[in-house]
N, CA, C and O atoms as a GROMACS GRO file, in nm:
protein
  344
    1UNK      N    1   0.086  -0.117   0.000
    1UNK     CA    2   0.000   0.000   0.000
    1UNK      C    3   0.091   0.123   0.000
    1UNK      O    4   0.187   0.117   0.077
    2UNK      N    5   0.080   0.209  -0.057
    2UNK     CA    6   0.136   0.314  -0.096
    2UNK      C    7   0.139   0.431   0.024
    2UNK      O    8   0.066   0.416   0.122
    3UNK      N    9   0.197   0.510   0.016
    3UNK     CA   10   0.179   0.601   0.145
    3UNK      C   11   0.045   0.697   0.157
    3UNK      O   12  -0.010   0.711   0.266
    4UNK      N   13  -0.012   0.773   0.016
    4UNK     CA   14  -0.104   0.796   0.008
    4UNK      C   15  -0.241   0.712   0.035
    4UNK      O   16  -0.335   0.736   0.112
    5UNK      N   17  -0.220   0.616  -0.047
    5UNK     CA   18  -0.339   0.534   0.009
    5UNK      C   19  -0.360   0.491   0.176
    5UNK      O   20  -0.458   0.490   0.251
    6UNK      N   21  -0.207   0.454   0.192
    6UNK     CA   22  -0.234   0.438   0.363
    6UNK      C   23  -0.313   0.563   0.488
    6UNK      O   24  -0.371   0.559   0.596
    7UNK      N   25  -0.266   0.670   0.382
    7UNK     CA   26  -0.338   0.765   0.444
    7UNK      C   27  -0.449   0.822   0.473
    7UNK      O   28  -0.472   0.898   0.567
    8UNK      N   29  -0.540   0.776   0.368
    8UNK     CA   30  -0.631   0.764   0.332
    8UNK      C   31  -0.731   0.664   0.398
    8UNK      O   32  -0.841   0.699   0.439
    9UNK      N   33  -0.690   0.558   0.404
    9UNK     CA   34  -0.769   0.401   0.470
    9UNK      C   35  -0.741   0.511   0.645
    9UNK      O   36  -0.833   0.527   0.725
   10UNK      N   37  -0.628   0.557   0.661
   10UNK     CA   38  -0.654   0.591   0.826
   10UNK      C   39  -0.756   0.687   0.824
   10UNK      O   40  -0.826   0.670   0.924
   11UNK      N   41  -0.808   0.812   0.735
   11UNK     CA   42  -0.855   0.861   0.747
   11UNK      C   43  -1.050   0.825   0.767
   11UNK      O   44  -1.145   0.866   0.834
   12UNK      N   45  -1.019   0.715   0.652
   12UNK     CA   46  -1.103   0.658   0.628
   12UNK      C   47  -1.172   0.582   0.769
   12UNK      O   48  -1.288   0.597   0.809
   13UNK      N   49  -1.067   0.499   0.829
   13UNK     CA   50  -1.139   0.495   0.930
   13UNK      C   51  -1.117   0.511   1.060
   13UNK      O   52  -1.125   0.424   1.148
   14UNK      N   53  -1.085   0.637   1.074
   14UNK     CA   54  -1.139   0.753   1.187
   14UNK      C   55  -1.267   0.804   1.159
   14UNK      O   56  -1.351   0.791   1.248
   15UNK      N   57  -1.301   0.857   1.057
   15UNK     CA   58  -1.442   0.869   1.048
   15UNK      C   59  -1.526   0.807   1.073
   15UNK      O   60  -1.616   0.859   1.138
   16UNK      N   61  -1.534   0.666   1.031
   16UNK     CA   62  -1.615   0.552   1.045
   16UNK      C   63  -1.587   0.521   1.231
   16UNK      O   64  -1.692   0.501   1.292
   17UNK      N   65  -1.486   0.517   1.295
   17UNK     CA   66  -1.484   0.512   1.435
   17UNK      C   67  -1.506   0.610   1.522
   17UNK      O   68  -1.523   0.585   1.641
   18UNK      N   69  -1.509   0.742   1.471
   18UNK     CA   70  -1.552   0.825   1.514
   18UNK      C   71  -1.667   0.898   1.492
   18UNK      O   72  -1.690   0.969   1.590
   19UNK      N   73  -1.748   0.910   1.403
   19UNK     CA   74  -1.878   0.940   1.381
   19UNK      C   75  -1.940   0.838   1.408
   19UNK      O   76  -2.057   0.874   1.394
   20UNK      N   77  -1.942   0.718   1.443
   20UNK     CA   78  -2.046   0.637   1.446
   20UNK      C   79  -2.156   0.651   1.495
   20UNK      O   80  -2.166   0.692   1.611
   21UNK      N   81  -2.284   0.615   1.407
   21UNK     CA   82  -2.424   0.662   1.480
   21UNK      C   83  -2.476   0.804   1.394
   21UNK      O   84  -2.593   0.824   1.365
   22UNK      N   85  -2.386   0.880   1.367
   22UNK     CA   86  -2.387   0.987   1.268
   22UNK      C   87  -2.472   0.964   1.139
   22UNK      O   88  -2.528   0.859   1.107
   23UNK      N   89  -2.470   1.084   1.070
   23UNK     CA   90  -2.522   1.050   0.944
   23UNK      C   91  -2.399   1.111   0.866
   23UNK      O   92  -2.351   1.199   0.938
   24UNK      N   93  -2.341   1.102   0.767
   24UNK     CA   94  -2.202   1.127   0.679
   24UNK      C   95  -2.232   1.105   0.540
   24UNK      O   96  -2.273   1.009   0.475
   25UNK      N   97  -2.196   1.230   0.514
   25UNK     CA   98  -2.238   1.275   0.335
   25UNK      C   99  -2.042   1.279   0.256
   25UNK      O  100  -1.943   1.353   0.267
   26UNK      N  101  -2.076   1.164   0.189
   26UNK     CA  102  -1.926   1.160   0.162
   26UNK      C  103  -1.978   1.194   0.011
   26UNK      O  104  -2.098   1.193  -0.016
   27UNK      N  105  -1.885   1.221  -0.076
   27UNK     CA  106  -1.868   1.225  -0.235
   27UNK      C  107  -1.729   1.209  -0.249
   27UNK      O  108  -1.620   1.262  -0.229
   28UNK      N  109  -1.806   1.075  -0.309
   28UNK     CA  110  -1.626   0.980  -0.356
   28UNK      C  111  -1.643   0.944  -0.457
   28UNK      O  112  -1.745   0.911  -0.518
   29UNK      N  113  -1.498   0.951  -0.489
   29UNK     CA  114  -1.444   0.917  -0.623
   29UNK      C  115  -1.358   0.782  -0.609
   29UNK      O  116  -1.297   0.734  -0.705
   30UNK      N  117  -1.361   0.729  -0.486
   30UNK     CA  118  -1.348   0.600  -0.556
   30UNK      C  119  -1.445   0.553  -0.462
   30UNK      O  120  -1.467   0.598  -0.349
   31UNK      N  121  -1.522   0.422  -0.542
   31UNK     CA  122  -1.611   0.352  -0.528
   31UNK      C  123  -1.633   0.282  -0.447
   31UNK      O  124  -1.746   0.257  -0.403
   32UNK      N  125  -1.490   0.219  -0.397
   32UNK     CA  126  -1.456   0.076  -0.306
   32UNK      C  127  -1.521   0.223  -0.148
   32UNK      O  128  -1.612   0.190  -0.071
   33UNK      N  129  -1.474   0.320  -0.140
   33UNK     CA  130  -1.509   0.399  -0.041
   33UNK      C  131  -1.616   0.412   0.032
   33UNK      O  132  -1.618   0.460   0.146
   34UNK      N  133  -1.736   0.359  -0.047
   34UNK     CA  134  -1.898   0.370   0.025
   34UNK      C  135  -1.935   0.261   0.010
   34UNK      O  136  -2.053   0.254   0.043
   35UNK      N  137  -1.896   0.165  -0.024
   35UNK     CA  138  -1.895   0.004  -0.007
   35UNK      C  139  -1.978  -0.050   0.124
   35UNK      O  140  -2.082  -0.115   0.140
   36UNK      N  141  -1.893   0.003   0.200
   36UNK     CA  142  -1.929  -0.054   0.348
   36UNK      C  143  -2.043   0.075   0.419
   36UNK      O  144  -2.068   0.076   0.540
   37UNK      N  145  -2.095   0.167   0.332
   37UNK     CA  146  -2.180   0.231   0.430
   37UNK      C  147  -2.344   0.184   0.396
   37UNK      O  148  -2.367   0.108   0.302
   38UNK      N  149  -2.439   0.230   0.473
   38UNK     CA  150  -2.583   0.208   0.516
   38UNK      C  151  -2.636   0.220   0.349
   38UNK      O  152  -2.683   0.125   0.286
   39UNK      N  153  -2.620   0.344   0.300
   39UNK     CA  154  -2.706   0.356   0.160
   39UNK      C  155  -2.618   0.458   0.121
   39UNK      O  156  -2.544   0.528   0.189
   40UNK      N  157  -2.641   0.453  -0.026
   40UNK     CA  158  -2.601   0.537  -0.129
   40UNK      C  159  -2.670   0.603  -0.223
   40UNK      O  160  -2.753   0.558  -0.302
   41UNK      N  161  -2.628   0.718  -0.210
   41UNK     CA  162  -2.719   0.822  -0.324
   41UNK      C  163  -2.648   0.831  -0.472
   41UNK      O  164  -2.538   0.882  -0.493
   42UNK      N  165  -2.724   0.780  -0.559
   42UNK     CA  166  -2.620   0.819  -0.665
   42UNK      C  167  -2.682   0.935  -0.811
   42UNK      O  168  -2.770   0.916  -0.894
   43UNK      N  169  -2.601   1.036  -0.791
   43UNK     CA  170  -2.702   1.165  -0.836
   43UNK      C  171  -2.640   1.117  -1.031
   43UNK      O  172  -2.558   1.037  -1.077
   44UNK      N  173  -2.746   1.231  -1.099
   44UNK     CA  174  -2.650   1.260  -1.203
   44UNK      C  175  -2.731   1.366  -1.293
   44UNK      O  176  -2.838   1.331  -1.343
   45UNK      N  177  -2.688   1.477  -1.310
   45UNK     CA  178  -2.746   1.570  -1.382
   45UNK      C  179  -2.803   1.650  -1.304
   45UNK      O  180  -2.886   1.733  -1.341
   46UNK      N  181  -2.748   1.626  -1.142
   46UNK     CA  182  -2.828   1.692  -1.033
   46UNK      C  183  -2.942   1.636  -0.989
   46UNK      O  184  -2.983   1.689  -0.885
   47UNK      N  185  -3.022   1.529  -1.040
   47UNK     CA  186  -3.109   1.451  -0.974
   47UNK      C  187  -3.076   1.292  -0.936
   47UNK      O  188  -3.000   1.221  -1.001
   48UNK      N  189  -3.155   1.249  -0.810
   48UNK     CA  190  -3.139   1.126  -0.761
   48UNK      C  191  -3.157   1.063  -0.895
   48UNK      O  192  -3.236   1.114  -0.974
   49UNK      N  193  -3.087   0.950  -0.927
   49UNK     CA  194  -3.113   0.832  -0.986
   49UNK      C  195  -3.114   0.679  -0.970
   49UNK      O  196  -3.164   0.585  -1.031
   50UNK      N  197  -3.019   0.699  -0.832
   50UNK     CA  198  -3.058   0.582  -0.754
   50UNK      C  199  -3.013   0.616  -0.594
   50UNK      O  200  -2.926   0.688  -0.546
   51UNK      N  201  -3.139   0.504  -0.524
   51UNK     CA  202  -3.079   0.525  -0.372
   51UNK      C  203  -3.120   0.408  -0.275
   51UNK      O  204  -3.229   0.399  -0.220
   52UNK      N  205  -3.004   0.310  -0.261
   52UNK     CA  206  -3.056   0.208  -0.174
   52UNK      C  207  -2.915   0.134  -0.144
   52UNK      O  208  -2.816   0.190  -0.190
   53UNK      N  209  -2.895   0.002  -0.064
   53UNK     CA  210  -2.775  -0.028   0.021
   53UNK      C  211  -2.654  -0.082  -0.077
   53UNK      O  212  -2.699  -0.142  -0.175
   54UNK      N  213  -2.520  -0.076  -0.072
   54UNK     CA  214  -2.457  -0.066  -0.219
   54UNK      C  215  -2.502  -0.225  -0.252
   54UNK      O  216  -2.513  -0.244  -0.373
   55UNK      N  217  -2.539  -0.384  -0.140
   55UNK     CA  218  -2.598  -0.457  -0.205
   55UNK      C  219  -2.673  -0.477  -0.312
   55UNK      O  220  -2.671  -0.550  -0.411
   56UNK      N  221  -2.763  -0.364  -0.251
   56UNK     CA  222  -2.881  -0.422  -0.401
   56UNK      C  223  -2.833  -0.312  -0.538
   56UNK      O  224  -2.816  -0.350  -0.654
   57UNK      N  225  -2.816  -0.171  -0.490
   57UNK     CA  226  -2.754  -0.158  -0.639
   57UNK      C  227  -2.643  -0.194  -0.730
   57UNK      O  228  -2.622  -0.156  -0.845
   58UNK      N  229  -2.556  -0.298  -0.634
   58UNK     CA  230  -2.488  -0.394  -0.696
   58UNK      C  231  -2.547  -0.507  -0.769
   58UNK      O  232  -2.496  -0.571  -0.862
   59UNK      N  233  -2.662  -0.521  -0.712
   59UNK     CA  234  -2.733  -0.625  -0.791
   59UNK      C  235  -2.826  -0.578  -0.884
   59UNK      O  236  -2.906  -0.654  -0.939
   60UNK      N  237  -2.823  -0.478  -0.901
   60UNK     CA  238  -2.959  -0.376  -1.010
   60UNK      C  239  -2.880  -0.406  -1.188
   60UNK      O  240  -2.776  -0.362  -1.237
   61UNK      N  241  -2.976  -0.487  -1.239
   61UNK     CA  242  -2.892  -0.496  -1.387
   61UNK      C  243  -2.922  -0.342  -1.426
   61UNK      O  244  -3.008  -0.276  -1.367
   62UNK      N  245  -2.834  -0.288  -1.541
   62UNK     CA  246  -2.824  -0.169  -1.610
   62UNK      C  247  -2.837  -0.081  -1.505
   62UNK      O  248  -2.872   0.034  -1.533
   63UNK      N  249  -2.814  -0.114  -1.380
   63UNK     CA  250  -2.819  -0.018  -1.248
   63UNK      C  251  -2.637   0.139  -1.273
   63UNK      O  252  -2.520   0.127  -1.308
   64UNK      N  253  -2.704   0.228  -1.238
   64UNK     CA  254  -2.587   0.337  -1.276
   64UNK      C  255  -2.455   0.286  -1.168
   64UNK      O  256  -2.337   0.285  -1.202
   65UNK      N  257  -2.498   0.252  -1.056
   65UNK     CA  258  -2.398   0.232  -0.941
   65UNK      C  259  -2.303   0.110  -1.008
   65UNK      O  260  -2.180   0.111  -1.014
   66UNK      N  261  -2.406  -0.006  -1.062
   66UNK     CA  262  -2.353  -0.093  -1.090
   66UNK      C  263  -2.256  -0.102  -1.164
   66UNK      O  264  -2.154  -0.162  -1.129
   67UNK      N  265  -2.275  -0.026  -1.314
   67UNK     CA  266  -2.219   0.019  -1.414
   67UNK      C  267  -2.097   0.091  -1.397
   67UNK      O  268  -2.003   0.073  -1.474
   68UNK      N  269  -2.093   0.169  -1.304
   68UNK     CA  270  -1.993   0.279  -1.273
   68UNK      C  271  -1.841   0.119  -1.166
   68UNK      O  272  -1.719   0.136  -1.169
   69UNK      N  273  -1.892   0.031  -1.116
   69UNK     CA  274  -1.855  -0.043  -1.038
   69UNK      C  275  -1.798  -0.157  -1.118
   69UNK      O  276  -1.688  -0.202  -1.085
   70UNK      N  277  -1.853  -0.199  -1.206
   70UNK     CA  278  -1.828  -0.310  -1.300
   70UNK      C  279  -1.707  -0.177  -1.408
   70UNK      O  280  -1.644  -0.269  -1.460
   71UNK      N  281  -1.671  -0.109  -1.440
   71UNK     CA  282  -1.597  -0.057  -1.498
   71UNK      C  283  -1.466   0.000  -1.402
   71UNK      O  284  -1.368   0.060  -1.445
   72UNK      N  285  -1.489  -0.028  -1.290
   72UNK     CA  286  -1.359  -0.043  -1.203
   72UNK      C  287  -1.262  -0.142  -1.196
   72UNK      O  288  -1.319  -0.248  -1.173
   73UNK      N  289  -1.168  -0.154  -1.202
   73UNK     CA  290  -1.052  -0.243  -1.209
   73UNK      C  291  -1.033  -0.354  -1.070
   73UNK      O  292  -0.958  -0.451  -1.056
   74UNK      N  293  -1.150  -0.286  -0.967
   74UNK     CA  294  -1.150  -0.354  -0.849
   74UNK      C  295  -1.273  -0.407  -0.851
   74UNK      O  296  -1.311  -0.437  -0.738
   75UNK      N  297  -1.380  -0.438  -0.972
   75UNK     CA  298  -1.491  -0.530  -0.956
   75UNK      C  299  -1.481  -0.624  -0.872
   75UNK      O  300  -1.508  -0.597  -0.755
   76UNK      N  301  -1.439  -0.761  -0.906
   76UNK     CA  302  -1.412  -0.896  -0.831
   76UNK      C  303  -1.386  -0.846  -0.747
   76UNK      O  304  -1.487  -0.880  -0.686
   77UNK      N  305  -1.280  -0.725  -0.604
   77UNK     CA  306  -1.289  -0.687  -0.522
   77UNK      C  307  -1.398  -0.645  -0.437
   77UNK      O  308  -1.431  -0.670  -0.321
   78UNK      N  309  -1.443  -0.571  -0.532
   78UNK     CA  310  -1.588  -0.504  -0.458
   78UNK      C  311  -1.701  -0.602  -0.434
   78UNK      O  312  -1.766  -0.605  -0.330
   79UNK      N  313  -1.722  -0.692  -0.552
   79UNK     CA  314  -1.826  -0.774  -0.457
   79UNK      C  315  -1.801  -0.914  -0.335
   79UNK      O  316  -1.884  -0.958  -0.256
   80UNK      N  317  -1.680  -0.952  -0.354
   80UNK     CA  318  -1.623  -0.996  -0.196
   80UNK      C  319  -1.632  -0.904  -0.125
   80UNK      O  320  -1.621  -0.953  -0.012
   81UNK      N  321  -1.648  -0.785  -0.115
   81UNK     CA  322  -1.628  -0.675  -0.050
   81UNK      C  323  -1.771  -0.644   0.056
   81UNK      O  324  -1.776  -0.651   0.179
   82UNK      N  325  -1.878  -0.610  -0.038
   82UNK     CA  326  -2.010  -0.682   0.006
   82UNK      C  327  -2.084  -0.790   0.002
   82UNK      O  328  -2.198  -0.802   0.047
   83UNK      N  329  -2.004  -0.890  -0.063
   83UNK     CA  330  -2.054  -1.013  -0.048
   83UNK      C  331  -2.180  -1.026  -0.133
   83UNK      O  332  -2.283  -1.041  -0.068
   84UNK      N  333  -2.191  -1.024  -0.260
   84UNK     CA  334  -2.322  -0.998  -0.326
   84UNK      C  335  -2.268  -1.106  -0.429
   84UNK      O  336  -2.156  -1.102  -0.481
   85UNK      N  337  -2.375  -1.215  -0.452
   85UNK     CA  338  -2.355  -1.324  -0.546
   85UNK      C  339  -2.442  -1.313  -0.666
   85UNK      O  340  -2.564  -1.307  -0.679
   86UNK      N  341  -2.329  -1.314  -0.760
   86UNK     CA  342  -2.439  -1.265  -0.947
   86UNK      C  343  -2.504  -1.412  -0.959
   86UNK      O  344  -2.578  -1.440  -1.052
   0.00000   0.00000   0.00000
């Protein structure tokens, strides 16, 4: 792991150990990042287009989350990640 990235995963979770119980509006650019939270909003053009736990819009065919996820280089990661079986 790189030094940046390491820095990042700590940051990453201090938030998560320290807000807990919170509500936390992240906008990320990478994907693997909201993996592990409650639900996801995923806007585009300025309106909702999808919003539910990254499970099921992992499982949404032609789903935007999905799409955006399956064109990541860390697919096969991400769904061990949540554990979601195609």
């Amino acid at each position: 792991m790189c030094k940046a990235d390491s820095s990042l995963f700590q940051i990453q979770r201090t938030i998560r150990e320290e807000l807990q119980g919170t509500i936390v509006l992240t906008i990320a650019h990478r994907l693997n990042t909201v993996l592990d939270y409650d639900r996801v909003l995923v806007m585009g053009e300025g309106k909702v287009v999808e919003f539910d736990t990254p499970a099921i819009l992992l499982k949404k065919q032609g789903g935007v989350f999905r799409t955006m996820c399956r064109a990541s280089a860390d697919w096969s990661k991400m769904k061990e990640k949540v554990k979601v079986s195609f």
